[in-house]
C-alpha positions in Angstrom: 121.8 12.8 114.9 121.3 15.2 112.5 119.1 14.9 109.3 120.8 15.8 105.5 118.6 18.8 105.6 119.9 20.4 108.5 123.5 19.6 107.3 122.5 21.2 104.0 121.3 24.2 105.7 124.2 24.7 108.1 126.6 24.7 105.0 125.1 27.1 103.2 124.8 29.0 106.7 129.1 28.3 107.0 130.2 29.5 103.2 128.6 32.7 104.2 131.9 34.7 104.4 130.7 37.3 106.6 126.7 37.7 108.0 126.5 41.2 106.1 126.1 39.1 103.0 122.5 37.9 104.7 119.6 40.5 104.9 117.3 40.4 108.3 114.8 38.6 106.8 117.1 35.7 105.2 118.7 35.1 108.4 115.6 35.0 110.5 114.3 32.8 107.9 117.3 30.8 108.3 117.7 30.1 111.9 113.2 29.3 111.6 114.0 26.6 109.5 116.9 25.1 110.7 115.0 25.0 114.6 112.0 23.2 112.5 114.5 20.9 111.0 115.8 20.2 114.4 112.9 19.5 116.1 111.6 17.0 112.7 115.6 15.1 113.7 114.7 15.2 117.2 111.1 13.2 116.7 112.0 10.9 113.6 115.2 10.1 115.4 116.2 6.7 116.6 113.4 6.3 119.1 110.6 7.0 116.1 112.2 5.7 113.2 114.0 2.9 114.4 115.4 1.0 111.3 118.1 3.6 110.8 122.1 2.6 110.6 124.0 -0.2 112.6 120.4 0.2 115.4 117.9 -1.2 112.4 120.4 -4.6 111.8 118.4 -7.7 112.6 119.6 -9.6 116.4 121.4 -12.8 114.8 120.0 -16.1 116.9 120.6 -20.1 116.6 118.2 -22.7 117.9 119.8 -26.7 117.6 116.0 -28.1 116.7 117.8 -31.6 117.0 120.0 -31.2 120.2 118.4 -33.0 123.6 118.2 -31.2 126.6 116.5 -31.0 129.9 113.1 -31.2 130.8 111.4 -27.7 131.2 109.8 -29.4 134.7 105.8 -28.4 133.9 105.8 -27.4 137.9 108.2 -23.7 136.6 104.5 -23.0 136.1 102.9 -23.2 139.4 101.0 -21.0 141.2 100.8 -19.8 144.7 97.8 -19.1 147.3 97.9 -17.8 150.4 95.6 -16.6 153.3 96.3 -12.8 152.6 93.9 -10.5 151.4 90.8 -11.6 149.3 93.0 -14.1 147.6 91.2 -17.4 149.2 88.5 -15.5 150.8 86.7 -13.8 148.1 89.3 -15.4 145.5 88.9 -18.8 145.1 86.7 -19.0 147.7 83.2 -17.3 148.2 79.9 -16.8 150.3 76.4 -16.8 149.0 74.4 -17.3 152.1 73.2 -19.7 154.6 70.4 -20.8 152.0 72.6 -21.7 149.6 73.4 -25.1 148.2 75.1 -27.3 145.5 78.5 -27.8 144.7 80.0 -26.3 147.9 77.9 -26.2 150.3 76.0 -29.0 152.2 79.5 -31.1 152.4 80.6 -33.8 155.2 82.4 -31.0 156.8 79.4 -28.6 157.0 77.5 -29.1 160.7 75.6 -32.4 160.6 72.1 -30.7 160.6 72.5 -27.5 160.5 72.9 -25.2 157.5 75.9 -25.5 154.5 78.6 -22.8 155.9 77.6 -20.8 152.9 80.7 -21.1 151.1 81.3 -22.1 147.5 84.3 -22.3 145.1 84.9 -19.7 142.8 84.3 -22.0 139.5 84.9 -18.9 137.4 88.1 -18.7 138.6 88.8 -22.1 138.6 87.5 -22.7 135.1 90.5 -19.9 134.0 92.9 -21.4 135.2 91.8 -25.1 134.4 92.1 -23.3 130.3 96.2 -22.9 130.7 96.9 -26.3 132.7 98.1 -25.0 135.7 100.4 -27.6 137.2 100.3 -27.1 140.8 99.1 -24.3 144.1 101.5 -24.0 147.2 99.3 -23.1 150.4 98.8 -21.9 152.9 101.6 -19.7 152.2 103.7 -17.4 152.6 104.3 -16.2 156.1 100.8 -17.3 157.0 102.2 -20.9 157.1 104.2 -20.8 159.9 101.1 -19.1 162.3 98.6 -22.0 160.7 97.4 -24.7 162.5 96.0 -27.2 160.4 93.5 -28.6 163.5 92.2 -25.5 163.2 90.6 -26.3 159.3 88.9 -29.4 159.6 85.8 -30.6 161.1 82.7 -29.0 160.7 82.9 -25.7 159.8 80.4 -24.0 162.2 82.9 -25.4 164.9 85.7 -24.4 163.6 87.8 -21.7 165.4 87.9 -18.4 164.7 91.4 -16.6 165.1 92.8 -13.0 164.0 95.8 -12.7 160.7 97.8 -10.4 162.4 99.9 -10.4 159.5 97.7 -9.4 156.7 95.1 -6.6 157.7 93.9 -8.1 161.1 91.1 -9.9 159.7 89.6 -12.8 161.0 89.9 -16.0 159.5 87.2 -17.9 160.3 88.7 -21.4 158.9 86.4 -22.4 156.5 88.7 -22.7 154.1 91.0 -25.5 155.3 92.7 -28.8 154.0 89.8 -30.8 153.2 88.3 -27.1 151.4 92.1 -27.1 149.5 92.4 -30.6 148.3 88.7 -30.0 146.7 90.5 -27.0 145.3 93.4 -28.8 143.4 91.3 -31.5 142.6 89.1 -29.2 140.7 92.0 -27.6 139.3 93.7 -30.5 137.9 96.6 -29.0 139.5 99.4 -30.9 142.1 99.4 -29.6 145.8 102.2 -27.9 147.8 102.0 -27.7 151.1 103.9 -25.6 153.7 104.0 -26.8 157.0 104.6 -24.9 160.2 108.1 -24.6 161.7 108.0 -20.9 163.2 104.9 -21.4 165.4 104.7 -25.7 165.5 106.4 -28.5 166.4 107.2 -31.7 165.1 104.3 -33.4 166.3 102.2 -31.6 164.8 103.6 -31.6 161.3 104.0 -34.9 161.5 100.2 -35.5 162.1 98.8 -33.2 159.3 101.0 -35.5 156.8 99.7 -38.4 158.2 96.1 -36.9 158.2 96.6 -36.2 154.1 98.7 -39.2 153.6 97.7 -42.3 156.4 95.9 -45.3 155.2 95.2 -46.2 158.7 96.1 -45.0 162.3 94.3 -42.7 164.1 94.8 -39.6 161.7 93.4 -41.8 158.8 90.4 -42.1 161.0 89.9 -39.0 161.6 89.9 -38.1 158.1 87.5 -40.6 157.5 84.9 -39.1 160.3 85.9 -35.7 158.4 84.0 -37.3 154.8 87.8 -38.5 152.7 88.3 -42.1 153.8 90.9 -41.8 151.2 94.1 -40.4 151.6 94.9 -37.9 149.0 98.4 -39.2 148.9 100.3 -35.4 148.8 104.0 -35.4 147.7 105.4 -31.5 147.4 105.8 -30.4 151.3 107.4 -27.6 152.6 109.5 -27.8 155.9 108.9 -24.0 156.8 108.6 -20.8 154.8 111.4 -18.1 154.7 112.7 -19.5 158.2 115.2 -16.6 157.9 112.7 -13.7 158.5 108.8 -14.3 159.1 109.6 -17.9 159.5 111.6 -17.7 162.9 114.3 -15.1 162.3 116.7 -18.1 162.2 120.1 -18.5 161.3 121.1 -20.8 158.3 122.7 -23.5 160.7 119.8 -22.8 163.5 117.2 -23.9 160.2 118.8 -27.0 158.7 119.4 -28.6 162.1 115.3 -28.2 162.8 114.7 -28.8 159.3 116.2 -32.4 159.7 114.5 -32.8 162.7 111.2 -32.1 161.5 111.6 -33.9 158.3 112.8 -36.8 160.3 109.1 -37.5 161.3 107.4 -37.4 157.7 107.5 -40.6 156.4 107.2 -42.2 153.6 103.4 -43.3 153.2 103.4 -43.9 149.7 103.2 -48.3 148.2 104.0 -49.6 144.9 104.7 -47.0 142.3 103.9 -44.1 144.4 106.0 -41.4 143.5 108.1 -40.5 146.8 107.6 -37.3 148.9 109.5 -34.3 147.8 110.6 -31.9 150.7 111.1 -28.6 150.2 113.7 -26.4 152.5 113.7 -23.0 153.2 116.0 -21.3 150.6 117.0 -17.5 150.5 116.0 -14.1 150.3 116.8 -12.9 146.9 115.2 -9.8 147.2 116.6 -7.6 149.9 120.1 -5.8 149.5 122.7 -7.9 150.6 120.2 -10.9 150.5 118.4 -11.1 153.5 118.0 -10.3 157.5 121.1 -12.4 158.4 124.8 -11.8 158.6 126.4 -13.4 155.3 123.1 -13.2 153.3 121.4 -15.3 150.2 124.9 -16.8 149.3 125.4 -17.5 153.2 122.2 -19.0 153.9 122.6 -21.4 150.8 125.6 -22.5 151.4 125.1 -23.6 154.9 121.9 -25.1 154.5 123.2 -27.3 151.5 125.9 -28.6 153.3 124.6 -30.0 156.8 121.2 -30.6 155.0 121.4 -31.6 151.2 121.0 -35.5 151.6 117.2 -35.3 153.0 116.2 -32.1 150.8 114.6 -32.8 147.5 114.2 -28.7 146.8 115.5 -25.5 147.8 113.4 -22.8 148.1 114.7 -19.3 146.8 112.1 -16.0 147.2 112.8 -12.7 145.0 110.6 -10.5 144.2 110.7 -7.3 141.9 110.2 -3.4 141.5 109.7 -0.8 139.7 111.8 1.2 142.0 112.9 0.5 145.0 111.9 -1.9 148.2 111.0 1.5 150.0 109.4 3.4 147.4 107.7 0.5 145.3 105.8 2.5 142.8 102.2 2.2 140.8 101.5 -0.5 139.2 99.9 2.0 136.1 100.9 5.4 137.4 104.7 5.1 136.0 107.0 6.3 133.4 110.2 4.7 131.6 112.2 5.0 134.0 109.8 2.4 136.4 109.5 0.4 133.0 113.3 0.1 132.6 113.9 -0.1 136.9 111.6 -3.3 136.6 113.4 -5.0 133.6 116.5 -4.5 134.7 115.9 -6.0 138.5 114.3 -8.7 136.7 117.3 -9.8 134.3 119.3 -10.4 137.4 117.7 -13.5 138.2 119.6 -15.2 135.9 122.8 -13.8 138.1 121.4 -14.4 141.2 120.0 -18.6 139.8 123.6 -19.3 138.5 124.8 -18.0 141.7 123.3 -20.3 143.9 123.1 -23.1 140.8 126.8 -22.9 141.5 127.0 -23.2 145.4 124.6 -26.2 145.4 126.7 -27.9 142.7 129.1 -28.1 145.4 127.5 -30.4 147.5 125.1 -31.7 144.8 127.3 -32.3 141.4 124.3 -34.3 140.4 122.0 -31.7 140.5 119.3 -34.0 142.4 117.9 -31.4 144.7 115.8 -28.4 143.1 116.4 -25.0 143.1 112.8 -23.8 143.5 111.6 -19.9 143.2 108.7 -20.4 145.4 107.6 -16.7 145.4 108.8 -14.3 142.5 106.8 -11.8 140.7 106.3 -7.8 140.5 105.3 -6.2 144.0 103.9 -2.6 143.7 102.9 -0.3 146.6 99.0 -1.4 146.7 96.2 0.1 144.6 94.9 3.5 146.2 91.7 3.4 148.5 92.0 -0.5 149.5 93.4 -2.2 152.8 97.2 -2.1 152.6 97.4 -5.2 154.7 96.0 -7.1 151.4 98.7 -6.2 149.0 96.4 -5.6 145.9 97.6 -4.0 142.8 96.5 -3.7 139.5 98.5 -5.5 136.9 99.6 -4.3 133.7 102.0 -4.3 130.3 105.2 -3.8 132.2 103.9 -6.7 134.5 103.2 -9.2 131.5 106.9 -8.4 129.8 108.3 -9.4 133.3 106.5 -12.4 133.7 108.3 -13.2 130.4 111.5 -12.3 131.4 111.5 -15.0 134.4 109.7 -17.9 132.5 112.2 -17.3 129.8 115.2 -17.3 132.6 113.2 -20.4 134.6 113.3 -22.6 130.9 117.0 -21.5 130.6 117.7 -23.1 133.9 115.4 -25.9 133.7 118.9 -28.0 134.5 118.4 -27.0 138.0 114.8 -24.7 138.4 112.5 -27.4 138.5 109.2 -25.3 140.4 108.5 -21.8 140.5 105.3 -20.2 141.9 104.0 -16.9 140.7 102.6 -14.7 144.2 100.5 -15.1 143.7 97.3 -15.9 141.8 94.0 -14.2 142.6 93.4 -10.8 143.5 97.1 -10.2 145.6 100.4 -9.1 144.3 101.2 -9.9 140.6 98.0 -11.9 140.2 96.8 -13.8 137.5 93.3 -13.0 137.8 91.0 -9.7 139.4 87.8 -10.5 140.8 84.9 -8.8 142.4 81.8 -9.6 143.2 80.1 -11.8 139.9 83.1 -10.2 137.7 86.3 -11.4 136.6 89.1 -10.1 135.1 92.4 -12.0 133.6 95.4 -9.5 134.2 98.1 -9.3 131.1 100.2 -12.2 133.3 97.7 -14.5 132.9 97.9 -14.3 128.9 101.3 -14.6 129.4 101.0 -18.0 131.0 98.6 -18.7 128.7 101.4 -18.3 125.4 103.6 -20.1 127.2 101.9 -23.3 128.6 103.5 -25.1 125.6 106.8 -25.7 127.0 105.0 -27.5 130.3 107.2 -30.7 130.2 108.7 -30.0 127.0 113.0 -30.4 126.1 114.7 -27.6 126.4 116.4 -26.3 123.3 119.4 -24.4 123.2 118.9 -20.7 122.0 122.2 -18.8 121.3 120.7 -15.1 121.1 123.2 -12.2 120.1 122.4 -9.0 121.6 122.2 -6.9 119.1 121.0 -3.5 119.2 120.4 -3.1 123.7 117.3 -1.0 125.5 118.8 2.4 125.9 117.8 4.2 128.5 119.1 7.4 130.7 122.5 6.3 129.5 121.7 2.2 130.6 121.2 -0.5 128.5 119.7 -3.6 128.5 119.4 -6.5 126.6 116.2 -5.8 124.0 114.9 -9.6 123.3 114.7 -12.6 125.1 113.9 -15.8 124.1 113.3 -19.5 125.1 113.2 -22.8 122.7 111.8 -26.7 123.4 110.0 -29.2 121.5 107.4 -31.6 122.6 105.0 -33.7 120.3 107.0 -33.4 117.0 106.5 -29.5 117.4 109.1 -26.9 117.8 107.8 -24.1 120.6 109.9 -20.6 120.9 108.8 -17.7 123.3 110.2 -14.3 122.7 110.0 -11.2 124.4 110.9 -7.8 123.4 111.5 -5.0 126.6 112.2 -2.0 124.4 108.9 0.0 124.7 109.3 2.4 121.3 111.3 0.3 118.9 110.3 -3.1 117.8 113.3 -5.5 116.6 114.3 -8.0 114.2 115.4 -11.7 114.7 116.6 -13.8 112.3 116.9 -17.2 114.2 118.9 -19.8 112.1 117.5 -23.4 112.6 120.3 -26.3 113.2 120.2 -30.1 113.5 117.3 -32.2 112.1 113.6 -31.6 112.9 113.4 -28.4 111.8 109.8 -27.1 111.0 108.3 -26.9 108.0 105.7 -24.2 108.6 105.0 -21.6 111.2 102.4 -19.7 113.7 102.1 -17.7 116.8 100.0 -15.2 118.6 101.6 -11.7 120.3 100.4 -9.9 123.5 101.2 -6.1 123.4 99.1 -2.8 123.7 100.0 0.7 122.7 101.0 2.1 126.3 102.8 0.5 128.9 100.7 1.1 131.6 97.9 -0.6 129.6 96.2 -3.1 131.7 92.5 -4.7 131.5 89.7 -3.4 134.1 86.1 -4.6 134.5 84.8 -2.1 132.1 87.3 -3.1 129.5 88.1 -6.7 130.3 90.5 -7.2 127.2 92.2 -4.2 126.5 95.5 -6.2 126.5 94.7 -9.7 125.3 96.8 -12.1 123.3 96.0 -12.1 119.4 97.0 -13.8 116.2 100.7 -12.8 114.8 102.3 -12.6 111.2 105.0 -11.6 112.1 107.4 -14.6 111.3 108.3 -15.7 108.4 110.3 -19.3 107.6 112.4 -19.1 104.6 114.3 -22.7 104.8 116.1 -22.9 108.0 116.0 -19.4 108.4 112.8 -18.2 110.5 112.5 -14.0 110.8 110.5 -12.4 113.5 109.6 -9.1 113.3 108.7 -8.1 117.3 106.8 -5.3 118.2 108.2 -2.8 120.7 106.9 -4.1 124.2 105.5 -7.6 122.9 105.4 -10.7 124.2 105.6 -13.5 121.2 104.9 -17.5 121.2 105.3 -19.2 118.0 105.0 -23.1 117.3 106.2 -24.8 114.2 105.3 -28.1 112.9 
C-alpha cells in the first residue's frame, strides 16, 4: 500500500503535461524521493505498523462464564518417558559412583552386601516438574515397550541383565532403571503412572504377571515383590495393551490388533477392593502423523474404525500418535536454525489436530455415542532433525519460541476437546524430542515448553468454558493464512482461567472478549511468555532468555475484558 506522500508525489509527477516542463535535476530529484518514499511504505507497511485499516480492528470473542461444561481431564497434561537417549539415563536418572549413598542408592534392590548400583534420581528434575503438578508419566515407551521385558528390571541391580536398544543408538541398557526404580519415580513426582505393556515382542503370560507383580496382594508375584523390598502393591490403573501395534509395535493390521488386544486384556484383572478406582486400558490408536495416516492400507481413519468396532466394550482409551514439523517428515528442520516459513509450516501442521480429533471423535461416536472410551494423544509434540554433533539415535533437539507457541496450540485444541481427549502426553520430557527440560551434567535448563505448561496448569481439572473466537485479521504468509489467536476458557475455585495464544510473529493483536452468564470476574491478572526472535530458546549460559513474566496487557471494563497480545506470545490470565 502506498503512503499519502508517495500519492502526492506521483500527482504532481502525472499533471506534468509533457517531461520538457521538468529540468534534469527536478526529475532526478523526483524519482530519489519517490524510491525513498517507497522503501519508508515498504517498512512501515502492514507487517511494521500493524494497526492500519480493517487489519488493526480488535478479534471480537464470547466466553459464557456461567455455562457448565466438561471436565478439562488434569491427565491432557501428562508427560511421557521412554528408554531413548539420555532421557531416563542421564534424565531422570543418574550415576555418581559406587561410593555413593543416600536417597538412591543402598535400596532393597541394590545387591545385598555389595555396593549401591551408584544410581540416584535426578531431584532437580524432579523438583521442576513437582512446581507445575504434573499429573502423570507413561513408560517405558514408545517403541521401547514392546522389546521390554519387565523380568529384566527387578531384583538386584548388579544381577540384572544387560541387553543392547537396538532401536535408539545401540546402547546398552543395563536395567537399572526398572519398575520398582519407576514407581519411586511417580511417587516422587506426585504424578499417576502409565504403563505400556509388551505385545510386539511378549505374550500374554507375561503381561499378565507384571500386572499382577504391580497390582497382587498375594500369589506368587506379590511375593516376589515382597523379596524385591514393596510388600505393597502399588495398585497401577492406566495400562497400555501395546504401543503403535501398526508400525514398531508388530506391523499389524487393525483387525490382526484388536483380536490380540482382547486377548491380552482378557488376562489383566481387576485387582483393585472397595473404592479402588478400576483399571483403565489403553489400545493402540492411530498414526496421525504420516501422509495417508499410517503403514497400513486404509490408514488412521481405517485403523480407528476397525479397532472401535470389534474392540470398544473392553477399551477404556484410544491411543492416537501425531507428531509435528517444521517442514516435512523427510526434511524435518532445526529446531533454531529456521525462518518464517518453518514458523508458519509448524503452525499450520499443528492446527490440524483439531481436523484430525473431530475426525476420529466422530468415528468413535459411532460405536460409543456415550463417549465412555478416551481418545488419548499419547505422543504429540514438535520433532526436529536432532541438534548437530550428538548421537542421532537419541533424538535430542534444542527447544525454542516456535516450540512453546505450538505447545499452546495443542493444549488449547486438547481443552476444546476435553468432551472426548481425556490424556495426552507430551514426547517427551527430559532431554529427547520436544522436551520439557535440558540437562547436563550438574545443570539444568527448562526449555520455553515447560513455561508453557507452567501458565497453563490452571485448567488441570477445571470446566471447560465455551470460547466463541472470530477470526479476525489471519497470519499471512507467502499468500497462506492462518488463524492469528487461539484461546481456551474454564473455571475452577470461584476463578475464571483463559489461555491465549498469538502465532503471528510481527504483529501483535487485539481481543475484546465479552463475558456472558453469571460469575463473571471482577478483577483481572496474567503473565505472558514471548521473546523478540522466534528462534529464541534458553541455553545453559543463558537459562532464562525466554521465561514467563508479569502482563498488563488486559484490561476489564464491566463484562468486556481487552487483551492486547504481543506478536508471538503465549498469555494466561485468571480473574477473580
Amino acid at each position: 500500500m502506498l503512503t499519502d506522500g508517495v500519492h502526492h508525489s506521483l500527482g504532481i509527477f502525472l499533471s506534468c503535461r509533457s517531461p520538457c516542463e521538468w529540468g534534469l535535476r527536478e526529475r532526478a530529484g523526483f524519482w530519489a524521493g519517490v524510491l525513498a518514499l517507497l522503501v519508508f511504505a515498504l517498512v512501515t507497511g502492514p507487517r511494521a505498523g500493524h494497526a492500519q485499516g480493517a487489519e488493526g480492528e480488535p478479534i471480537e470473542a464470547t466466553i459464557d462464564v456461567g455455562a457448565d461444561g466438561p471436565t478439562i481431564s488434569r491427565h491432557i497434561y501428562g508427560h511421557f518417558a521412554e528408554h531413548l537417549g539420555r532421557d531416563i539415563y542421564g534424565g531422570f536418572w543418574v550415576q555418581r559412583g559406587l561410593e555413593s549413598s543416600g536417597e538412591g542408592a543402598g535400596t532393597p534392590t541394590d545387591l545385598p552386601g555389595g555396593p549401591p548400583g551408584g544410581w540416584k534420581y535426578n531431584e532437580d528434575v524432579i523438583e521442576a516438574l513437582r512446581a507445575i503438578d504434573i499429573p502423570n508419566m507413561r513408560w517405558p515407551g514408545g517403541c521401547f515397550a514392546d522389546y521390554y521385558h519387565w523380568k529384566d528390571g527387578i531384583g538386584a541391580r548388579a544381577g540384572r541383565p544387560t541387553t543392547i536398544n537396538t532401536l535408539w543408538g545401540g546402547v546398552v541398557e543395563n536395567n537399572t532403571f526398572g519398575t520398582h526404580e519407576f514407581m519411586g519415580l511417580v511417587e516422587r513426582l506426585g504424578a499417576e503412572p502409565v504403563i505400556v505393556g509388551n505385545v510386539g515382542s511378549g505374550t500374554p503370560e507375561e503381561m499378565a504377571g507384571w500386572w499382577a507383580y504391580l497390582n497382587a496382594e498375594k500369589g506368587q508375584m506379590a511375593e516376589r515383590r515382597a523379596e524385591n523390598g514393596r510388600p505393597e502393591p502399588w495398585n497401577v490403573r492406566y495400562w497400555g495393551v501395546g504401543n503403535e501395534s501398526w508400525g514398531c509395535g508388530g506391523h499389524m493390521t487393525p483387525s490382526y490388533y484388536a483380536d490380540l488386544y482382547k486377548r491380552f486384556a482378557t488376562y489383566l484383572p481387576d485387582y483393585g477392593e472397595g473404592d479402588d478406582p478400576d483399571p483403565f486400558f489403553i489400545a493402540a490408536g492411530p498414526d496421525a502423523t504420516l501422509p495417508e495416516g499410517g503403514l497400513f492400507e486404509g490408514g488412521a481413519a481405517a485403523w480407528t474404525r476397525t479397532v472401535m468396532k470389534k474392540a470398544a466394550p473392553v477399551i477404556d482409551g484410544l491411543d492416537l500418535h501425531r507428531y509435528t514439523v517444521g517442514g516435512t517428515w523427510a526434511d524435518k528442520g532445526s529446531a533454531t536454525d529456521f525462518g518464517e516459513d518453518g514458523w508458519f509450516t509448524a503452525m499450520q501442521n499443528t492446527l490440524r489436530m483439531d481436523t484430525i480429533l473431530a475426525r476420529h471423535a466422530a468415528i468413535m461416536d459411532e460405536y460409543d455415542p456415550e463417549r465412555r472410551v478416551a481418545l488419548i494423544v499419547g505422543e504429540w509434540g514438535m520433532w526436529h532433525e536432532v541438534k548437530e554433533g550428538t548421537t542421532p539415535g537419541f533424538l535430542y533437539q534444542q527447544n525454542a519460541l516456535r516450540d512453546a507457541l505450538v505447545a499452546a496450540l495443542h493444549l488449547n485444541i486438547f481443552n476444546r476437546h476435553a468432551d472426548r481427549v481425556r490424556m495426552a502426553n507430551l514426547a517427551q520430557t527430559v532431554n529427547v524430542l520436544q522436551a520439557m527440560i535440558l540437562t547436563r551434567e550438574g545443570e539444568m535448563v527448562k526449555t520455553p515448553t515447560y513455561h508453557v505448561f507452567d501458565l497453563y496448569q490452571s485448567h488441570m481439572d477445571a470446566m471447560r468454558l465455551p470460547v466463541r473466537l472470530d477470526r479476525g485479521s489471519p497470519y499471512a504468509h507467502e499468500g497462506k493464512t492462518l488463524p492469528a489467536v487461539s484461546a481456551s476458557a474454564s473455571k475452577k475455585g470461584g476463578r475464571t482461567h483463559v489461555t491465549l495464544a498469538n502465532i503471528d510473529p510481527d504483529r501483535p493483536r487485539t481481543v475484546e472478549v465479552t463475558l456472558q452468564g453469571a460469575g463473571a470476574p471482577a478483577e483481572v491478572s496474567g503473565r505472558v511468555l514471548t521473546a523478540d526472535a522466534m528462534n529464541a530458546h534458553n541455553t545453559f549460559d543463558d537459562p532464562d532468555a525466554v521465561t514467563p513474566a508479569p502482563f498488563d496487557g488486559a484490561t476489564l471494563d464491566g463484562r468486556t475484558l481487552t487483551v492486547e497480545l504481543p506478536a508471538q506470545s503465549v498469555v494466561a490470565l485468571r480473574g477473580e
